[in-house]
Structures are given as C-alpha cells and as structure tokens.
C-alpha positions in Angstrom: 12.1 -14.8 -53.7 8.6 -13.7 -53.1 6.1 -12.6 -55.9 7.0 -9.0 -55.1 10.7 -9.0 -55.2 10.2 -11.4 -59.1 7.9 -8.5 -60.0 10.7 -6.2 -59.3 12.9 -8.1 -60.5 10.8 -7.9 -64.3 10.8 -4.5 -63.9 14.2 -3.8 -63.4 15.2 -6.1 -66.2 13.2 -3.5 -68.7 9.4 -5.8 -68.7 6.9 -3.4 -69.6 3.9 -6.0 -68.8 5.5 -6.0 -65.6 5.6 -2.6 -65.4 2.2 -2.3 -66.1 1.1 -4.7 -63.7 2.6 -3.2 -60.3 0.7 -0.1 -62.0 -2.3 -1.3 -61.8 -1.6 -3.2 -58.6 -0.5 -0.2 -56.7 -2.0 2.9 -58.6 -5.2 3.4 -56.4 -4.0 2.9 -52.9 -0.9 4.9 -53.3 -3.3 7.6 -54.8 -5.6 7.9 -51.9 -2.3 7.4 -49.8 -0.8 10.4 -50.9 -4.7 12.3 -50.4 -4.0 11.7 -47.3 -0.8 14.2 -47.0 -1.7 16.4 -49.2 -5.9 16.6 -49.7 -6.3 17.0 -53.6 -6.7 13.8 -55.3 -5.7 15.6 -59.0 -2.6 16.7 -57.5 -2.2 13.0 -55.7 -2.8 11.3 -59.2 0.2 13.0 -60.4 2.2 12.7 -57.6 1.6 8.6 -58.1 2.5 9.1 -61.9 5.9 11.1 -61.1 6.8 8.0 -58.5 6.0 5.5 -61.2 7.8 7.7 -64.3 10.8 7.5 -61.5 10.7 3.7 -61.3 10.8 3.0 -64.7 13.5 5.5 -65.6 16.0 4.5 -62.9 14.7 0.8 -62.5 18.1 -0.3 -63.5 19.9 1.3 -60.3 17.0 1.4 -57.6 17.6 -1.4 -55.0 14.5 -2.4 -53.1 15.9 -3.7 -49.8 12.2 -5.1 -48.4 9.8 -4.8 -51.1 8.2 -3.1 -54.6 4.8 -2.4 -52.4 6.9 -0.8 -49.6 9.3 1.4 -52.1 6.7 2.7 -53.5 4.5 3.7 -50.5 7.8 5.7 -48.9 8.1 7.5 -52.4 5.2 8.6 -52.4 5.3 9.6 -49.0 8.3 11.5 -49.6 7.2 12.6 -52.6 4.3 13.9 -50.3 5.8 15.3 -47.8 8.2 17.4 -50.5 5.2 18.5 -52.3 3.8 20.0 -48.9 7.1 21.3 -48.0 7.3 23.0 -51.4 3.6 24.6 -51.3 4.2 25.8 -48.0 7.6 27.7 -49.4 5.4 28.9 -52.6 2.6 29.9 -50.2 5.1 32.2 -48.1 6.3 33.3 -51.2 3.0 34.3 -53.0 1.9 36.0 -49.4 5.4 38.3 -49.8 4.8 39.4 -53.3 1.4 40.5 -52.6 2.7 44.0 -52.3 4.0 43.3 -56.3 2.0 44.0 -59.1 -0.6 41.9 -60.9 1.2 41.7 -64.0 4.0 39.4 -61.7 1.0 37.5 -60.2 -0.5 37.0 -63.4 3.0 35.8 -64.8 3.1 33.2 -61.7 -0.1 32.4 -62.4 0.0 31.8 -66.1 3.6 30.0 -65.7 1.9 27.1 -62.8 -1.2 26.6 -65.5 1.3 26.5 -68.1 3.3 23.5 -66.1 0.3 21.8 -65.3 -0.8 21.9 -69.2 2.7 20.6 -70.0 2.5 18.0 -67.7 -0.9 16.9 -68.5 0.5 16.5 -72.4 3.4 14.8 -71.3 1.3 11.8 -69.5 -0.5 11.5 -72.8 3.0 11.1 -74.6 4.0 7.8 -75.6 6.4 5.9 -73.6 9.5 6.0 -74.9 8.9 9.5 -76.1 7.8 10.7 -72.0 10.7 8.6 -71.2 13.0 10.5 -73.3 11.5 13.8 -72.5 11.3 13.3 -68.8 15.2 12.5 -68.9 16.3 15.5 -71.2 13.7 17.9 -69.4 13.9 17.0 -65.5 17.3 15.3 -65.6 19.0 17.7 -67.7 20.5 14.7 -69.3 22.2 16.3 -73.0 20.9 13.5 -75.8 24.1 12.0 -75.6 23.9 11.1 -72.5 20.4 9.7 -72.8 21.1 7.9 -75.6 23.9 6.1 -74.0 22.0 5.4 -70.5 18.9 4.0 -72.6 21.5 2.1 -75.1 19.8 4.0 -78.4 21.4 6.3 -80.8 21.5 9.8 -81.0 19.3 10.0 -83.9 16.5 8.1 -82.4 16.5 9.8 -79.5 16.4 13.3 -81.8 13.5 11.6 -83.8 11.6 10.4 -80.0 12.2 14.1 -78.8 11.0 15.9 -82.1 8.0 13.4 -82.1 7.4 14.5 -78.4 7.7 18.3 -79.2 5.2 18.3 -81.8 2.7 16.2 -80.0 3.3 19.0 -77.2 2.7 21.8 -79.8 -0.2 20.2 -80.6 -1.2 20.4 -77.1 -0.3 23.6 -76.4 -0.8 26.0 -79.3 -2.8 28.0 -77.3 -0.7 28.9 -74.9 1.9 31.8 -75.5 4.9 30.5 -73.5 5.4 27.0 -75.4 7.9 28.7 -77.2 10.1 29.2 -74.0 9.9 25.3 -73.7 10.8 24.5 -77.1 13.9 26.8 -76.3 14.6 24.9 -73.2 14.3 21.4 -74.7 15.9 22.3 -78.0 19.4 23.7 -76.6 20.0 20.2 -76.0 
C-alpha cells in the first residue's frame, strides 16, 4: 500500500489530521486545475472546498480504485465541467428573461449574492457544524437520518444545527432573505 492509498485509508477511517494533510497537499494544484475549466480562481477555490466537504462527508463509502491524488483531480474536473455546464444553462436562461422585468432580475440577482454569502458563512462554520449543515441542507438528510449516518444523537445534532444557524444569522443579518433559509433548514 502506497503512502497515498494509507492516507486514504486515515481519511476514511474518520482522521481529521489526515484530512487536513491531503488538504494541504492537494488544495493549490487542484485550485489552479479547476482555473483552468472554468477561468475564476474565487469560484475555483470553492469548487476545491465543495470536492473536499464531499470527501469527508462520504469518506466512509467512496472507493478510490487508483489513488487519493487521482480522485480528487477527476472530481474536480467534473465538478468543473458541471459548473460550466450549469453557467452555460443559467446564461441561456438570464439571456431569455431579458424581456422580464428588473424586479425578477433583481430577485435573481439578490438570490446568487445571497448563496454566495451563505456559502462564504458556511466555510467559516466549524466542522462538525458545516458537516452537519452540509448534510441537512444539500443532502436533504432529516436529523434523524444524519444523526444515525454520523452515529450522534438527535439532540446533538439539533444543538450542532442551532449553533450553525446562529453563527449564520450572525453572518447574514443584513440580508433580507435569511429568513427563507431558516425556514428551509428548520422544517427539518
């Protein structure tokens, strides 16, 4: 077994140093990697971040068949590849609703700035908080069901989510629509 594969190996097994190390390993190249699909190093930085959040939060039922280094470049090349695919859609889109008014492009606009705040503030969350988030937010997952994949109770991850709600109201105060993602993360 080959440093790699032991690193992944760590991982998988729930090491956070581990974790942390095939960050820092692989951070920078896969972030200029992904530059080069998609030309905007912010939105490349979070692309990275989304690929690493999506390690650690399935690292329990990812099997890497050559190596860590290797999985991670092809997700971020999909991950890429899916971002162009999906600006290219929202570019057709926002070229057909032109002939709307500029209350609806306002509304677009202010909803993308609003998920780029919110994702911003979640990256500052702490781990086990963005964790939990991340699973009841873009997995849908009830608290049940996260608390049973992570092997917590309910109540902590009610405690980890209300601890991640008001460190996001904290970030977000100024904007008006925070209280259509409370809604959204609360019917849970």
């Amino acid at each position: 077994m080959n440093a790699d594969s032991e690193l992944f190996q760590r991982i998988s097994q729930g090491s956070e140093e581990s974790f942390t190390e095939a960050f820092d390993q692989h951070y920078a190249p896969l972030c200029f990697y992904a530059d080069k699909f998609i030309h905007d190093m912010d939105e490349s930085r979070s692309l990275v971040q989304e690929v690493f959040v999506d390690l650690w939060t399935k690292r329990s039922k990812i099997h890497i068949k050559q190596s860590l280094k290797s999985y991670l470049f092809k997700s971020v090349r999909n991950i890429s590849l899916d971002y162009i695919k999906h600006k290219n859609v929202e570019s057709k889109y926002l070229k057909h609703s032109q002939h709307e008014s500029e209350s609806d492009d306002r509304d677009l606009i202010e909803e993308a700035e609003l998920n780029a705040c919110i994702n911003r503030a979640v990256e500052e969350l702490p781990e086990k908080c963005r964790e939990i988030f991340l699973l009841c937010r873009f997995e849908d997952l009830t608290y049940k069901e996260i608390a049973d994949r992570l092997n917590l109770s309910i109540k902590t991850i009610e405690m980890q989510m209300s601890i991640a709600l008001k460190k996001l109201r904290l970030k977000l105060t100024d904007r008006q629509h925070i209280q259509l993602l409370v809604f959204l993360i609360s019917k849970k």
